[in-house]
C-alpha angles and dihedrals in degrees: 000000000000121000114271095195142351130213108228118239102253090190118062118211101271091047085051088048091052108048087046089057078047096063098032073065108056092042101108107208099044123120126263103235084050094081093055083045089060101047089049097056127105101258132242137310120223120219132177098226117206118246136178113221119190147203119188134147122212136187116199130192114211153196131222165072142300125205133216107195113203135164126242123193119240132172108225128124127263145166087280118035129048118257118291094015113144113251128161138226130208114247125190133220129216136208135163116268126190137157149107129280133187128219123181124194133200124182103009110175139223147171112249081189138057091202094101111072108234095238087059095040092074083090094062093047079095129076141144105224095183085081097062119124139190112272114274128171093225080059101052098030106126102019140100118243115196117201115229125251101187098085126218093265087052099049091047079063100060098038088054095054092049090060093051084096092044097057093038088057086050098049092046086049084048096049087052115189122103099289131013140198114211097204092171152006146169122195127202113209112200140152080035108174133184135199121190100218127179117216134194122260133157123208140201144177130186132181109230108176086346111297122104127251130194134210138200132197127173107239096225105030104042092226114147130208117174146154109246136170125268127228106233083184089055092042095049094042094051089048089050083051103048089044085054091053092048098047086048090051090056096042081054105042078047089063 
């Protein structure tokens, strides 16, 4: 399935190389060295990933409870209140719910490739679709362009299981009461449509003490996810010092 549209790259690859200094900088714990290694890598690579967006609208009966919560007043002891002092619990009444809600979605998005790890991928959750536009090869020259292997089936999957909060929300809305239990449901899915996008994305690996690391930045946002080393000097050191301050705070509260 072609491409039906592709999102530009709003960052070029010094401005990708950049924010992602930016970010080796701000990590706390990261070595010092780190932060040379990075401005003496070979840059990033940009690559147009594949990504499934859908529109579907639902419609879902349901069975279920809804719950009025009151208080009622009883005299028994507790941790509070003398013997015999009047307190009161909440008690909850139950009645029998059913109907029928419908849900409508529209973009929702998923992966068409498992390159990206998914502890990485949490930068690409965000994306402005207005600013989608037809294929054109001035647009993906120079770029890499991946071709998904997550299929559409696949992908549907994934996007109906992503609506499965957002039609338990409506059919709580929909039971009304203080509390609710949802016992069954069936959902319809129907005018369920697809579209096979390409978005931006740069990224990056560098080796620090021999071992690889990979980064991620979102092509139009700018935003950067990546695995990096950790200092055990600057660890040990912050935990001596906030062991120093603790031990200070009880000599002083002794005294």
């Amino acid at each position: 399935i072609r491409a039906q549209a592709v999102l530009p790259f709003a960052l070029d690859k010094k401005a990708a190389q950049r924010v992602f200094a930016q970010w080796v900088g701000s990590r706390w714990f990261a070595p010092n060295a780190l932060k040379a290694t990075v401005r003496e890598a070979d840059g990033v690579k940009g690559i147009y990933l594949p990504w499934w967006t859908y529109d579907a609208g639902t419609i879902t009966t349901y069975r279920g409870e809804r719950g009025t919560q009151r208080r009622v007043a009883e005299n028994r002891p507790n941790a509070t209140a003398q013997a015999g002092a009047a307190t009161t619990r909440v008690v909850t009444d139950w009645s029998l719910a059913s109907g029928a809600v419908p849900v409508g979605f529209d973009d929702i998005l998923v992966a068409g490739s498992p390159s990206i790890a998914p502890h990485l991928a949490r930068v690409l959750d965000r994306w402005d679709l207005s600013r989608l536009r037809p294929p054109a090869d001035e647009m993906l020259a120079g770029f890499g362009v991946e071709v998904y292997r997550t299929g559409l089936e696949a992908g549907f999957g994934a996007a109906r299981q992503r609506m499965e909060p957002a039609i338990d929300a409506a059919i709580r809305r929909d039971i009304g009461g203080d509390v609710q239990r949802i016992h069954a449901k069936q959902t319809v899915v129907d005018d369920i449509r697809f579209k096979h996008l390409l978005l931006p994305v740069w990224i990056g690996s560098y080796r620090f003490g021999g071992k690889p690391y990979q980064i991620v930045v979102n092509g139009q946002s700018g935003e950067v996810e990546g695995d990096r080393p950790w200092s055990v000097w600057k660890i040990a050191l912050t935990l001596l010092a906030a062991g120093l301050v603790l031990l200070v705070l009880m000599q002083f509260q002794q005294g």
